[in-house]
C-alpha positions as CSV (number, residue, x, y, z in Angstrom):
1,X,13.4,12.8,10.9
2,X,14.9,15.7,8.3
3,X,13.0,16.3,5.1
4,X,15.4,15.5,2.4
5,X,14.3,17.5,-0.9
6,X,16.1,15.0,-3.3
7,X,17.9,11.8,-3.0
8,X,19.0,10.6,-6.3
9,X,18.4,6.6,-5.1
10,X,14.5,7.5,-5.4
11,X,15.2,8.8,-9.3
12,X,15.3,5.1,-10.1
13,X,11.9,4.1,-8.4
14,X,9.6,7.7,-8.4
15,X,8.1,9.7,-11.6
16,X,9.1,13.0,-9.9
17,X,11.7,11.8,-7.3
18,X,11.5,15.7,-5.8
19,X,7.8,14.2,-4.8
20,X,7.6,11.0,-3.0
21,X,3.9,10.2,-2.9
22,X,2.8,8.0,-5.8
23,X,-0.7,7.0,-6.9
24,X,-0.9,3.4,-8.5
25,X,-4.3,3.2,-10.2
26,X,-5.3,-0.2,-10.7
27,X,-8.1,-1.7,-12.2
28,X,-8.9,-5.6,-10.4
29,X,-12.2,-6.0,-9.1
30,X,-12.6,-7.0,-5.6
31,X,-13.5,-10.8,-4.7
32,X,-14.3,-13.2,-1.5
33,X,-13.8,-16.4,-0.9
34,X,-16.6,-18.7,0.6
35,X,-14.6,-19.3,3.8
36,X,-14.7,-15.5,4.6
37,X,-16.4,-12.1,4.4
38,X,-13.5,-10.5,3.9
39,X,-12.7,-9.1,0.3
40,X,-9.4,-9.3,-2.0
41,X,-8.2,-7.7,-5.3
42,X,-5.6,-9.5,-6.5
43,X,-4.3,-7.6,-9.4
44,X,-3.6,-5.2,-6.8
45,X,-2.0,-7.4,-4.7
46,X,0.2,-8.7,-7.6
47,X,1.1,-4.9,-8.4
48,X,2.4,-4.3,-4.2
49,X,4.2,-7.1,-4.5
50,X,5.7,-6.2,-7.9
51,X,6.5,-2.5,-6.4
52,X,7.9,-3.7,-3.1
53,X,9.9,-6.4,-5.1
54,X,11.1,-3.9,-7.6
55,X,12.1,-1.5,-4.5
56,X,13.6,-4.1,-2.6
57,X,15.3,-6.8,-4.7
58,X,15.8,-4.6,-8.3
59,X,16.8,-1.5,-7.3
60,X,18.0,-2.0,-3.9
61,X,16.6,1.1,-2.5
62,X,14.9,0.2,0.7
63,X,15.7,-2.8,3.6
64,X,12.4,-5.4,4.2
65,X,12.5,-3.9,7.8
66,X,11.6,-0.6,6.6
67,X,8.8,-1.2,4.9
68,X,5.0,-1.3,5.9
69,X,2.0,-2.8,3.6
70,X,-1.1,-1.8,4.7
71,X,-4.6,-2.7,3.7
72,X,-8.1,-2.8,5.1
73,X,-9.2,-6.4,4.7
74,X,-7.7,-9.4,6.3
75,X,-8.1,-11.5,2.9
76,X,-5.6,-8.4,1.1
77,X,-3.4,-8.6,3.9
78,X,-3.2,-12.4,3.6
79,X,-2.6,-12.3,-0.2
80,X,0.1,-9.8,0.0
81,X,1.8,-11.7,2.9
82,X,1.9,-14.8,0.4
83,X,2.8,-13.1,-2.8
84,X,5.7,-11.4,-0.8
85,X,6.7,-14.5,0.8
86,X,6.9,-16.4,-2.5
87,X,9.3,-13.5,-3.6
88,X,11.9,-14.0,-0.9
89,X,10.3,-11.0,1.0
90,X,8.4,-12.1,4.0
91,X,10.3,-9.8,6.4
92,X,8.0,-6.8,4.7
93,X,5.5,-5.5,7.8
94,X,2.1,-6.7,6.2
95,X,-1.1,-5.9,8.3
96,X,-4.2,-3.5,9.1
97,X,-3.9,0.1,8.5
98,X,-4.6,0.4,12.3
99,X,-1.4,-1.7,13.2
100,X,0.7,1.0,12.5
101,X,-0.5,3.7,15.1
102,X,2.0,5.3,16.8
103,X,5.1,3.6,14.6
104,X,6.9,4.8,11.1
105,X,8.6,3.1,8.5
106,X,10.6,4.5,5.7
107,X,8.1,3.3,3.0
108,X,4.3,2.9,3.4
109,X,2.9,0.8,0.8
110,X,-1.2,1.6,1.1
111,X,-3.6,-1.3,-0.9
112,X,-7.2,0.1,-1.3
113,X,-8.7,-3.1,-2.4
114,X,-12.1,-1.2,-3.5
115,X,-12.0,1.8,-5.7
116,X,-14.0,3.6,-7.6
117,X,-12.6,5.3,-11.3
118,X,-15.7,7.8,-10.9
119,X,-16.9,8.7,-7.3
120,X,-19.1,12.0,-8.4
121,X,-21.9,10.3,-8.0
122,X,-21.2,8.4,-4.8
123,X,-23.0,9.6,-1.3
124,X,-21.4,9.3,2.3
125,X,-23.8,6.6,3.2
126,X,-22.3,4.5,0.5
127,X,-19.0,2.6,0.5
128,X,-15.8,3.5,-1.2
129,X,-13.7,1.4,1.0
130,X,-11.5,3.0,4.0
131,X,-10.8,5.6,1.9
132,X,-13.9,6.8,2.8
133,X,-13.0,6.6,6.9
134,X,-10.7,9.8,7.1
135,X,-9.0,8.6,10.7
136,X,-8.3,5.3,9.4
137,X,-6.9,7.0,6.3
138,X,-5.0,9.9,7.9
139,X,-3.4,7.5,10.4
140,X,-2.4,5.1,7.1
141,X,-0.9,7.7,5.0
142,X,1.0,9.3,7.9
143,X,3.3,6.5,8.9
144,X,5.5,7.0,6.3
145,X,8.7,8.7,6.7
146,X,10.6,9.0,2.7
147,X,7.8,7.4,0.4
148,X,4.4,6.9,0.4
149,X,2.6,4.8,-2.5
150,X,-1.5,3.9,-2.3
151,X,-2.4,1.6,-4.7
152,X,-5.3,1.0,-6.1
């Protein structure tokens, strides 16, 4: 695909629309459920759905069928697939970072589920979610062809 330096459609949905990577700090705390050890944030789910909604339905800017949501934990991936659907939006690609190796999509929407606001004091051996796993990471943020927003 060409590199477009500036498309005015993204001035409506981008800080800097010259620079389509966007960081959406968030600040839910993660949770489980008793049927699962998989975790959840869903104030950040809440926020990808109000982004992808806003993108989608609002401004018009980008088709469900080319967008990707991507998060590490099946519970995330499960609450985003819900939220979305109760929007009108369950054509949106939801699933596991790893599900989109080897494919694009104009928009990658990345949920983190776990971050940290201060990570200076946090060692390899201890967990600050995928972001953590490079490959995994890497392979997630590269998938996206015109926008790429990690939330959390």
């Amino acid at each position: 695909s060409q590199f477009i330096i500036f498309d005015s459609k993204w001035a409506r949905f981008l800080p800097n629309p010259k620079f389509r990577v966007v960081f959406v700090p968030v600040s839910g705390m993660k949770q489980s459920d008793n049927d699962s050890p998989s975790i959840y944030n869903i104030v950040e789910a809440d926020r990808v759905r109000g982004l992808v909604k806003r993108a989608v339905l609002d401004l018009k800017i980008l088709g469900m069928n080319e967008i990707a949501v991507l998060a590490p934990y099946a519970k995330q991936i499960q609450k985003i697939r819900n939220l979305l659907r109760e929007q009108g939006l369950g054509g949106v690609d939801v699933g596991p970072l790893d599900s989109m190796q080897g494919k694009e999509k104009k928009a990658i929407f990345i949920s983190c589920v776990e971050s940290r606001r201060d990570i200076s004091g946090v060692t390899q051996s201890a967990s600050i979610g995928f972001v953590g796993e490079a490959r995994r990471l890497n392979t997630a943020m590269t998938r996206a062809i015109e926008l790429l927003v990690v939330v959390g």
